[in-house]
GULOMI-875614 format. One record per residue (C-alpha): x, y, z. Coordinates in nm, 3 decimals. Layout:
N
{east->X&north->Y&up->Z}
...
END
This chain:
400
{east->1.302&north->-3.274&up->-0.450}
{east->1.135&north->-3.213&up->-0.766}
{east->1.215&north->-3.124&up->-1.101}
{east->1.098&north->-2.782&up->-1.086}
{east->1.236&north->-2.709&up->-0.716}
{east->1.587&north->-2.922&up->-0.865}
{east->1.589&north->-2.614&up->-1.151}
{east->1.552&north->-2.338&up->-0.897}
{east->1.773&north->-2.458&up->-0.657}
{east->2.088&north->-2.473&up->-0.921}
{east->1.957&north->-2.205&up->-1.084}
{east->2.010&north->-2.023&up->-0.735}
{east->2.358&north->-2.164&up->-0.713}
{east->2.421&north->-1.973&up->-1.103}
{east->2.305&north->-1.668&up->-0.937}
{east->2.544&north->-1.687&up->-0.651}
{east->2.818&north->-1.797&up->-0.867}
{east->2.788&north->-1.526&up->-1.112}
{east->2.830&north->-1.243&up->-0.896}
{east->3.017&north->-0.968&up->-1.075}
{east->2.728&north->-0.757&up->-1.194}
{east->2.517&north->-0.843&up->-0.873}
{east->2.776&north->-0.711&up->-0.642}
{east->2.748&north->-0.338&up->-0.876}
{east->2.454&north->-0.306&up->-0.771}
{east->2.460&north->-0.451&up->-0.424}
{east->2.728&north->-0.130&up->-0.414}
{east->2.443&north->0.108&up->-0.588}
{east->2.163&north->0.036&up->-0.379}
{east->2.423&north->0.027&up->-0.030}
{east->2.491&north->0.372&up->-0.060}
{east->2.335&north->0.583&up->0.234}
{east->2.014&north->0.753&up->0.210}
{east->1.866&north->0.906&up->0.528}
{east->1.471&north->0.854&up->0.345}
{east->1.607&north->0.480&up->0.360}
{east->1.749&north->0.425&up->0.658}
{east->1.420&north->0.585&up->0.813}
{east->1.200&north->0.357&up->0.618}
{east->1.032&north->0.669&up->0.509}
{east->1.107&north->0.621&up->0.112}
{east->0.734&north->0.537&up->-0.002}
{east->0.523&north->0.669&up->0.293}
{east->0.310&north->0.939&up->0.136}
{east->0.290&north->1.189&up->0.419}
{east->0.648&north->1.227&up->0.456}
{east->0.716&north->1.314&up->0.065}
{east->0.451&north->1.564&up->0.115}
{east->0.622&north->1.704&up->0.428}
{east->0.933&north->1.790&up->0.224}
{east->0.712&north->1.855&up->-0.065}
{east->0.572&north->2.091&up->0.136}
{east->0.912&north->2.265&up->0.302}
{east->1.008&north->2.287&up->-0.045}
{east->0.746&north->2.495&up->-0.139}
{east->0.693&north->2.729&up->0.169}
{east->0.925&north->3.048&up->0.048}
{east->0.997&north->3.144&up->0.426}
{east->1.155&north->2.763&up->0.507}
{east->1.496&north->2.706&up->0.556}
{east->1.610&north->2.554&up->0.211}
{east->1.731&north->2.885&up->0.128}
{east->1.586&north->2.880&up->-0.212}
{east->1.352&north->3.152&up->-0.139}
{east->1.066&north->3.110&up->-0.359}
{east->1.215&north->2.951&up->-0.647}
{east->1.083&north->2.582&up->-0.602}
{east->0.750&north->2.717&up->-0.565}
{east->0.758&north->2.930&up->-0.905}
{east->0.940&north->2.672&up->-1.087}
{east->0.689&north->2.389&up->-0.946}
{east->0.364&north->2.550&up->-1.019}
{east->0.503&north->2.705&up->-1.366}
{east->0.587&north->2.357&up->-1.491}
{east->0.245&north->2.198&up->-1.389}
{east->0.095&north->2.478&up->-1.572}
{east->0.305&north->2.410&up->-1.858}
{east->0.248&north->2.049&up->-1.871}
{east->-0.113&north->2.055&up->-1.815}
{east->-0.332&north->1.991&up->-2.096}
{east->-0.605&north->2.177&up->-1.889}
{east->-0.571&north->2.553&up->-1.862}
{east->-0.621&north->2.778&up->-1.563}
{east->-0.817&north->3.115&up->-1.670}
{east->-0.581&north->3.391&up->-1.596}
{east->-0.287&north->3.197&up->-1.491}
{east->-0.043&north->3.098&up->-1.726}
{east->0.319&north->2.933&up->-1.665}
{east->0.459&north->3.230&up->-1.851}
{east->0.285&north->3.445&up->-1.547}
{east->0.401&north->3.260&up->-1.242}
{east->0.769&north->3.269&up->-1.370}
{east->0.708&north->3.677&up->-1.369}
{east->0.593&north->3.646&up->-1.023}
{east->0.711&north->3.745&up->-0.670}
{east->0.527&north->3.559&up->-0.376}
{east->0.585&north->3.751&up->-0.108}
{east->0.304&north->3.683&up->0.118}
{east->0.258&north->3.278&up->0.108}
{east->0.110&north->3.055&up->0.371}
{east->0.173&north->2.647&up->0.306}
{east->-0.039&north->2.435&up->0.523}
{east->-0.069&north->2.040&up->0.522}
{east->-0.368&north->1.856&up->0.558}
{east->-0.585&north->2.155&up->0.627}
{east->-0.957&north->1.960&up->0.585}
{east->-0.711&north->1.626&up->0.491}
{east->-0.594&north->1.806&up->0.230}
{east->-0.217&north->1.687&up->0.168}
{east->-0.052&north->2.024&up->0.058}
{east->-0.255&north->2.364&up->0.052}
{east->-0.039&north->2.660&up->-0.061}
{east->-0.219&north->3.020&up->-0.030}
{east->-0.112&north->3.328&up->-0.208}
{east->-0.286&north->3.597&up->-0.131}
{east->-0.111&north->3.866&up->-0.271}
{east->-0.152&north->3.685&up->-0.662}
{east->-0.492&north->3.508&up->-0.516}
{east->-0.390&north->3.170&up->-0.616}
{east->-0.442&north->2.844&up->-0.451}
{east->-0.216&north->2.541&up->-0.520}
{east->-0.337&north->2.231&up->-0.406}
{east->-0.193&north->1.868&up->-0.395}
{east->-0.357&north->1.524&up->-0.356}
{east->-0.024&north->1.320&up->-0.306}
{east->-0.021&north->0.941&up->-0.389}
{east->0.261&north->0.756&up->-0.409}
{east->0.146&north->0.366&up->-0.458}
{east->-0.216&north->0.427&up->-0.359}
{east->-0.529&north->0.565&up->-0.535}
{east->-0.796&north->0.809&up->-0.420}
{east->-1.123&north->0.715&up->-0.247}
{east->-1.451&north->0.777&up->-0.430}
{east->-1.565&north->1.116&up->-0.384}
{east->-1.236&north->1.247&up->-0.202}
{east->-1.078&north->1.487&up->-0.476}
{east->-1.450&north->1.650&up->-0.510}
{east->-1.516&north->1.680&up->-0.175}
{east->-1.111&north->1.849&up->-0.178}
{east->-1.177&north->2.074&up->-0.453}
{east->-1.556&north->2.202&up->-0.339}
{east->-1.416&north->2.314&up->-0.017}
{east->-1.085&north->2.498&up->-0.174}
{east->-1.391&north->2.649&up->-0.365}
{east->-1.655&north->2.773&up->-0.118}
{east->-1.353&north->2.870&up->0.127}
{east->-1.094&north->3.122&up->-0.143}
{east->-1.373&north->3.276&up->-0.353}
{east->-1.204&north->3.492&up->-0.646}
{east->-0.902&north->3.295&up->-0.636}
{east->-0.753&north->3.094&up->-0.927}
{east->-0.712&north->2.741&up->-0.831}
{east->-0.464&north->2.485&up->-0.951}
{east->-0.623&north->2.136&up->-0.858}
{east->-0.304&north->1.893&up->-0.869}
{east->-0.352&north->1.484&up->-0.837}
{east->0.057&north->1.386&up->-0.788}
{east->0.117&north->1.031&up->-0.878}
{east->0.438&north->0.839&up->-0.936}
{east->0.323&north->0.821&up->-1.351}
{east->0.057&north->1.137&up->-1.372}
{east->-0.241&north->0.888&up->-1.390}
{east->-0.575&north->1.016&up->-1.432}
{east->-0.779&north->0.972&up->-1.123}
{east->-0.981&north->0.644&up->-1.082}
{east->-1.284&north->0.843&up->-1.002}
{east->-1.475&north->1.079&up->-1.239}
{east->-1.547&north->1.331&up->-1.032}
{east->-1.176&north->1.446&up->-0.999}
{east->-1.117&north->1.504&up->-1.359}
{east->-1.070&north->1.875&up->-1.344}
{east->-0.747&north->1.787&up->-1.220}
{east->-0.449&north->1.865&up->-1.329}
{east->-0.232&north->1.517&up->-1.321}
{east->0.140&north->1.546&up->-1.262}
{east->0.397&north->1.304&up->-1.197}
{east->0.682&north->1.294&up->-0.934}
{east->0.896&north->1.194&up->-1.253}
{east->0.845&north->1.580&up->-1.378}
{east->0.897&north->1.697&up->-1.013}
{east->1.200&north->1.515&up->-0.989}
{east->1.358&north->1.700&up->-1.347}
{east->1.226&north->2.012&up->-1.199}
{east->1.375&north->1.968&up->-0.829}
{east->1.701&north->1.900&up->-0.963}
{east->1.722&north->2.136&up->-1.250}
{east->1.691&north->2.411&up->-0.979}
{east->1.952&north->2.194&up->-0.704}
{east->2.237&north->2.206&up->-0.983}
{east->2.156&north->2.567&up->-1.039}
{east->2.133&north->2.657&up->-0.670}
{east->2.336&north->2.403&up->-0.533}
{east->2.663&north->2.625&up->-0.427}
{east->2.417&north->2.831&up->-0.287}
{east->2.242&north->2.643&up->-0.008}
{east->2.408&north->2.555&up->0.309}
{east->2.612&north->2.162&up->0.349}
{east->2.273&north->2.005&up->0.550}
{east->2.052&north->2.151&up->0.258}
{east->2.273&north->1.977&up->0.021}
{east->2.268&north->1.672&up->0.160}
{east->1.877&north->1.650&up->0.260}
{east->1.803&north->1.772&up->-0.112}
{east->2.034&north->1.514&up->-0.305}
{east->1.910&north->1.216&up->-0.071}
{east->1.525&north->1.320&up->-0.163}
{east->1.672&north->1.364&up->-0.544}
{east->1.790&north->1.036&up->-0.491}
{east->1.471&north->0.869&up->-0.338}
{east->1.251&north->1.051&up->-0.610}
{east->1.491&north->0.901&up->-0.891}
{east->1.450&north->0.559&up->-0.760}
{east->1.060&north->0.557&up->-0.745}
{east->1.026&north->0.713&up->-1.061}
{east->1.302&north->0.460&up->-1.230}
{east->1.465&north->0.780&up->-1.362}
{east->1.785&north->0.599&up->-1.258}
{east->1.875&north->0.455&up->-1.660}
{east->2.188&north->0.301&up->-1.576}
{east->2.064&north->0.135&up->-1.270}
{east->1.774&north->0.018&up->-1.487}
{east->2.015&north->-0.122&up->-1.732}
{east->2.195&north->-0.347&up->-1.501}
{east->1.875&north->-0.464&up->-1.310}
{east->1.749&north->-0.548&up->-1.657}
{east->2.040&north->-0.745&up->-1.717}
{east->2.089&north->-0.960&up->-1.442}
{east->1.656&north->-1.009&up->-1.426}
{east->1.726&north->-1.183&up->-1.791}
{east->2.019&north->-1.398&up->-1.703}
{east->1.878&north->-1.532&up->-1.347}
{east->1.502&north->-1.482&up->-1.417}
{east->1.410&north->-1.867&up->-1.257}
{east->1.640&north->-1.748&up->-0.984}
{east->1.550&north->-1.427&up->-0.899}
{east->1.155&north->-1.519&up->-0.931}
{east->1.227&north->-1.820&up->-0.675}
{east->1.401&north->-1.559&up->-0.412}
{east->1.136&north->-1.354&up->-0.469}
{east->0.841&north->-1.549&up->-0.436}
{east->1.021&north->-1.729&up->-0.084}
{east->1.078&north->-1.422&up->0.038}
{east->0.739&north->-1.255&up->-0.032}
{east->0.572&north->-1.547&up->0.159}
{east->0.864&north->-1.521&up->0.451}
{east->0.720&north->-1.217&up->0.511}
{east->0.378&north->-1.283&up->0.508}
{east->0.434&north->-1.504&up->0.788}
{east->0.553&north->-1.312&up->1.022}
{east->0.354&north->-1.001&up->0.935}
{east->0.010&north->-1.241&up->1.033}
{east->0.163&north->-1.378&up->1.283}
{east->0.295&north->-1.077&up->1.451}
{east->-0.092&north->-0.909&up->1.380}
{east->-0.273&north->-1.203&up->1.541}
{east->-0.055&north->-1.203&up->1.830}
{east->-0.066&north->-0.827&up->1.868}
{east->-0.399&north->-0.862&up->1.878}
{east->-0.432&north->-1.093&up->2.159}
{east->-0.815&north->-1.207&up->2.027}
{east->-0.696&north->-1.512&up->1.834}
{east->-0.542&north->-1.895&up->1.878}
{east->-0.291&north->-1.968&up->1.573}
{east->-0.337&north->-2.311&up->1.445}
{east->-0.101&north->-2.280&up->1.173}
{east->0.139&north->-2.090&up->1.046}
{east->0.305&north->-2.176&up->0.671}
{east->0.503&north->-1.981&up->0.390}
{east->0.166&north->-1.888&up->0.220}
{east->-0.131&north->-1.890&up->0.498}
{east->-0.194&north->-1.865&up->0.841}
{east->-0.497&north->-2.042&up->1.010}
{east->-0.622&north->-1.939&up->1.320}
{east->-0.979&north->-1.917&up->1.521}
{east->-1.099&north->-1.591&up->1.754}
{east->-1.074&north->-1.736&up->2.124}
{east->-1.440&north->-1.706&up->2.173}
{east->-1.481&north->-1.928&up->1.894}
{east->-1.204&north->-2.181&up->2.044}
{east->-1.388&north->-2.184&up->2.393}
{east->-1.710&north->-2.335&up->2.207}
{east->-1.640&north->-2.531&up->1.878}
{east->-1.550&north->-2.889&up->1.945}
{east->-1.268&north->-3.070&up->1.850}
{east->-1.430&north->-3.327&up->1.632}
{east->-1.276&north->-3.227&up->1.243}
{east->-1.168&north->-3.496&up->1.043}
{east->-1.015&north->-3.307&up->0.752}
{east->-0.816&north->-3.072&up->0.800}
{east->-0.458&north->-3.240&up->0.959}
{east->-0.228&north->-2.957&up->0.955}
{east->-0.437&north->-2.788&up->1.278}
{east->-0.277&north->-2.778&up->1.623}
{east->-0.599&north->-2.903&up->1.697}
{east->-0.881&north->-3.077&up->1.491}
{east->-1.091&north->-2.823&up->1.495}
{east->-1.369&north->-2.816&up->1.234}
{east->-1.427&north->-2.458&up->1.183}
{east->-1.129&north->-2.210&up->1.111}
{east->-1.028&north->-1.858&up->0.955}
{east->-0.751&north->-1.854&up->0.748}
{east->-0.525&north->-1.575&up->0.575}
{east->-0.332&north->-1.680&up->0.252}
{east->-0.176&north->-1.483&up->0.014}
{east->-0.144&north->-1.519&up->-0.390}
{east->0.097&north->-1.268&up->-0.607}
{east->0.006&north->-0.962&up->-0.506}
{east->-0.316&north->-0.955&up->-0.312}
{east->-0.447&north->-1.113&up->0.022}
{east->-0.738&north->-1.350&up->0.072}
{east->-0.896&north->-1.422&up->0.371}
{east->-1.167&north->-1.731&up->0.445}
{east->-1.377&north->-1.844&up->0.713}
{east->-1.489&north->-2.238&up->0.676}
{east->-1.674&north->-2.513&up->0.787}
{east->-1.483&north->-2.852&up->0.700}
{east->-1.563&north->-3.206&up->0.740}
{east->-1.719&north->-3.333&up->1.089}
{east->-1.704&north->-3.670&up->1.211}
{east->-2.133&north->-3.580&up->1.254}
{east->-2.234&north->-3.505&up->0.939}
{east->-2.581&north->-3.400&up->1.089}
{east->-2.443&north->-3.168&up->1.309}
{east->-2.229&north->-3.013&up->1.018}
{east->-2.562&north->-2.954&up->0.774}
{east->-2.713&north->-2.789&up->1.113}
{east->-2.403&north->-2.599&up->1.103}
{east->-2.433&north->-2.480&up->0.752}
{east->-2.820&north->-2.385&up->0.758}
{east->-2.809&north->-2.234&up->1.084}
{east->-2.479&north->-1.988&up->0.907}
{east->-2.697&north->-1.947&up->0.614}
{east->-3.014&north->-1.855&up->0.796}
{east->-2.758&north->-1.564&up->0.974}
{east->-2.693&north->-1.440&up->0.660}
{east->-2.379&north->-1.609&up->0.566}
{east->-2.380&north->-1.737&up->0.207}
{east->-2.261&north->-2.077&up->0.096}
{east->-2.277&north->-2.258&up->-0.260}
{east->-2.526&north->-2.530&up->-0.319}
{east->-2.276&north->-2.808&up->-0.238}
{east->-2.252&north->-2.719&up->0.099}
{east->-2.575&north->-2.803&up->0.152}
{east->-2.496&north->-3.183&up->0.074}
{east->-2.436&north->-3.414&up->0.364}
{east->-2.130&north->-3.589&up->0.202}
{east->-1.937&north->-3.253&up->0.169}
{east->-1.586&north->-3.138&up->0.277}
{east->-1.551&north->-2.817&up->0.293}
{east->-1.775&north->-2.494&up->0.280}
{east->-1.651&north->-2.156&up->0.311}
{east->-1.903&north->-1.903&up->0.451}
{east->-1.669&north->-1.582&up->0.454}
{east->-1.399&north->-1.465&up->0.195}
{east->-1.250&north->-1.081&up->0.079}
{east->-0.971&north->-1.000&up->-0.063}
{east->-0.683&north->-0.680&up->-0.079}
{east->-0.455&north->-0.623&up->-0.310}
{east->-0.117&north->-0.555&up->-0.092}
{east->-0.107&north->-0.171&up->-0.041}
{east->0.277&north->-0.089&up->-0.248}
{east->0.552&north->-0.357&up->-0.222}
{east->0.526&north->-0.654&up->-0.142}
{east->0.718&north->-0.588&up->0.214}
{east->0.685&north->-0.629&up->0.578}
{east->0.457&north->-0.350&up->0.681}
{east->0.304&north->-0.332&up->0.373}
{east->0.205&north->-0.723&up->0.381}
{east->0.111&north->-0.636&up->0.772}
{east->-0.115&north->-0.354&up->0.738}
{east->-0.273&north->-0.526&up->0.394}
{east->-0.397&north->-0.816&up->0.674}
{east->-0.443&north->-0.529&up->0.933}
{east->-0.749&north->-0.371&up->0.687}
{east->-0.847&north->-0.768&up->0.618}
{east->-0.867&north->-0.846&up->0.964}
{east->-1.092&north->-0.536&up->1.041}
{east->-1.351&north->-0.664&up->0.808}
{east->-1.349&north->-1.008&up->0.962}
{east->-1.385&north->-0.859&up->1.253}
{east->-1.732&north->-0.688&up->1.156}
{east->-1.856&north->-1.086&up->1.101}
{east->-1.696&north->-1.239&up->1.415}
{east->-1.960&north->-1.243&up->1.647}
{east->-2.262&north->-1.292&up->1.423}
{east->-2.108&north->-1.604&up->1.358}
{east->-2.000&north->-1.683&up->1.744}
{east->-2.380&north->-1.619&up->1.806}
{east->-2.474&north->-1.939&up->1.538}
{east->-2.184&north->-2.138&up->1.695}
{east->-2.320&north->-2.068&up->2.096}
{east->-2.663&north->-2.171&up->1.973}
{east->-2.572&north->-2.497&up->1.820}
{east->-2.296&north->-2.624&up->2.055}
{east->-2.370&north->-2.518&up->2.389}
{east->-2.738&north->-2.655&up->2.339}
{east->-2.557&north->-2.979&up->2.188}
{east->-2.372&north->-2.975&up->2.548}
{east->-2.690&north->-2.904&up->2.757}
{east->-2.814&north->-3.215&up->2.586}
END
C-alpha cells in the first residue's frame, strides 16, 4: 500500500468513526420524496410536466390561476428586459380565463396561450444541460410567425438564470428555478389549507426537490460544508472510487447491450474492447499491451477523467513492425490522422481516433451510461471505414 492510499484508507476509518454529524444528514437526505424514489429529480421533461400542470389554470392543483399570474408577474419583475405593453404590475390585475398550456408543441418545452390578454409564455427548460446552437431562435421565430399581435415572454429556465451559450437567444428573458422555487412556495404557504391532502403532498415533495437543486436548503448546506472540511481526503477518495465504480458498469452494461462488441478489459477507470468485425480479422500478434484478454494489437478504449469521457481507438506495438507502419499509412491514407511519431518503425503506440464528453449532470449511473451512449454513437460513424483498412491489409496478408 502506499503512502497516499495508507492516508485515505485511515482517513476513511476517521470518517466512519466520526459519525454524529454524518448520520444528520444520512436522516435529511432519507426522508421520502416521490421525485426521488422515481429517479425523476433532475430529468428535465418531468420538471416541465409539473411546471406545466402548475401553470394550466383548469388542472387539478386547485390553485386556479394563481401560479400562472404569480409566475409570469415575477419573471416580468425580475427581468432586466422589458416586454412592450406587459408589465408585472398588469398580469397581477389579470384574469386568464381562456388559457391553453401545451408541451413541446414544435419541441418547445412549455407553451402557454392566452388568448383573451394575447400573450404567449414560453419556456426553454434546462436543468444541468445547455441549449443547442440555433435552438432558442429557431423557438422564438416560430412563436413569432405563428401568434402575430401577441406579446411574447421568451423565458430560458436554468438552475442559476444563466445567459444562454448562444447569441442568438439573447432576447431572452433568463430565470432561475431558485426564483421559481421562492415563488412556488410563497403561494403553497398561502394556499396550502386550501388544496386537497394529494396536492399537498405532490407540491411540498417538488418544493422539496426544487430546494435541493437550487441549494436553497442553508442548513443542509451548513452541515455538508462541515463534514466536506473535516473528511475532505475521505470524502474525495469515496467519491472518486465510486465515480469510477460506476463507470464500469455503465460501459459494460452499454457494450453488452449492444451486442456489436468483445470486452477485453474492464477496470475502475476504462474499458477496452474491439467491434466483433474487427475481432474476426485483426490477428493476435500485440506485444504491448498485457492487460487484454487477448493480445490483440488494435483496440478501442473508453476511460474516464473528473468529469468528462474520452474515448480512443489505437494501434500498439506488433511483433512485425512492417506490418504495423502498413497499418498506420494505410489508416492515414483513409483519412485517419496520426502524429508524426507514428510514422516511426520503433514506435509503441499510435492512436488514430479520440473525442471526448463532458458527463451530461452528475456524475451517476445513467448519466455516466448515456455520456458513453452519445460517445459510442460517434465511434460508431468511424467503425467500418476503419474495418475496410483492416480487411485490406489482413485478409490479403492471409491470402498470402
Amino acid at each position: 500500500m502506499s503512502v497516499n492510499e495508507k492516508n485515505a484508507s485511515e482517513a476513511i476509518d476517521r470518517f466512519l468513526a466520526d459519525h454524529q454529524d454524518f448520520e444528520v444528514l444520512c436522516s435529511r437526505l432519507s426522508e421520502f420524496n416521490v421525485f426521488q424514489a422515481l429517479k425523476i429529480d433532475q430529468i428535465e421533461i418531468r420538471h416541465s410536466n409539473v411546471l406545466a400542470w402548475l401553470l394550466d389554470p383548469e388542472e387539478s392543483h386547485g390553485l386556479r390561476d394563481m401560479a400562472l399570474r404569480r409566475v409570469l408577474s415575477n419573471i416580468l419583475l425580475l427581468s432586466d428586459k422589458s416586454i412592450h405593453g406587459l408589465t408585472a404590475g398588469d398580469v397581477e390585475m389579470m384574469d386568464f380565463p381562456y388559457v391553453e398550456v401545451l408541451r413541446e408543441w414544435h419541441n418547445i418545452d412549455i407553451l402557454v396561450i392566452d388568448r383573451s390578454n394575447k400573450i404567449i409564455l414560453f419556456i426553454e427548460n434546462k436543468i444541468h444541460s445547455g441549449e443547442s446552437k440555433g435552438q432558442l431562435n429557431k423557438y422564438k421565430n416560430i412563436i413569432v410567425n405563428s401568434f402575430v399581435g401577441f406579446k411574447i415572454v421568451p423565458v430560458f429556465l436554468t438552475l442559476t438564470g444563466q445567459d444562454p451559450h448562444d447569441t442568438d437567444g439573447g432576447d431572452y428573458i433568463c430565470y432561475s428555478h431558485g426564483n421559481l422555487y421562492r415563488v412556488l412556495k410563497i403561494l403553497f404557504e398561502q394556499q396550502k389549507s386550501k388544496l386537497a391532502q394529494n396536492v399537498q403532498f405532490f407540491m411540498q415533495h417538488y418544493l422539496d426537490t426544487l430546494r435541493r437543486l437550487t441549494m436553497q436548503d442553508q442548513n443542509l448546506m451548513e452541515l455538508c460544508k462541515k463534514i466536506y472540511r473535516k473528511h475532505k481526503l475521505a470524502l474525495d477518495t469515496i467519491f472518486e472510487y465510486g465515480k469510477a465504480s460506476d463507470f464500469k458498469r455503465a460501459v459494460e452494461a452499454l457494450l453488452e447491450k449492444e451486442n456489436e462488441f468483445e470486452i477485453l478489459s474492464a477496470g475502475v477507470s476504462s474499458v477496452w474492447f474491439v467491434p466483433k468485425s474487427w475481432a474476426n480479422i485483426i490477428p493476435e500478434n500485440g506485444i504491448a499491451w498485457t492487460h487484454l484478454k487477448r493480445p490483440l494489437s488494435i483496440a478501442c478504449w473508453f476511460e474516464t477523467y473528473k468529469d468528462t469521457i474520452y474515448s480512443h481507438f489505437e494501434v500498439s506495438k506488433m511483433s512485425d513492425p512492417d506490418l504495423r507502419l502498413k497499418i498506420i499509412k494505410s489508416l492515414d491514407a483513409a483519412g485517419f490522422k496520426f502524429t508524426a511519431k507514428a510514422f516511426e518503425k520503433n514506435a509503441t503506440y499510435s492512436r488514430f481516433y479520440g473525442a471526448s464528453h463532458k458527463i451530461n449532470g452528475t456524475l451517476e449511473y445513467d448519466n455516466l451510461y448515456s455520456t458513453a451512449e452519445n460517445l459510442l454513437k460517434k465511434a460508431k460513424l468511424e467503425f467500418p471505414k476503419a474495418e475496410a483498412v483492416f480487411r485490406e491489409i489482413f485478409e490479403s496478408n492471409q491470402q498470402k
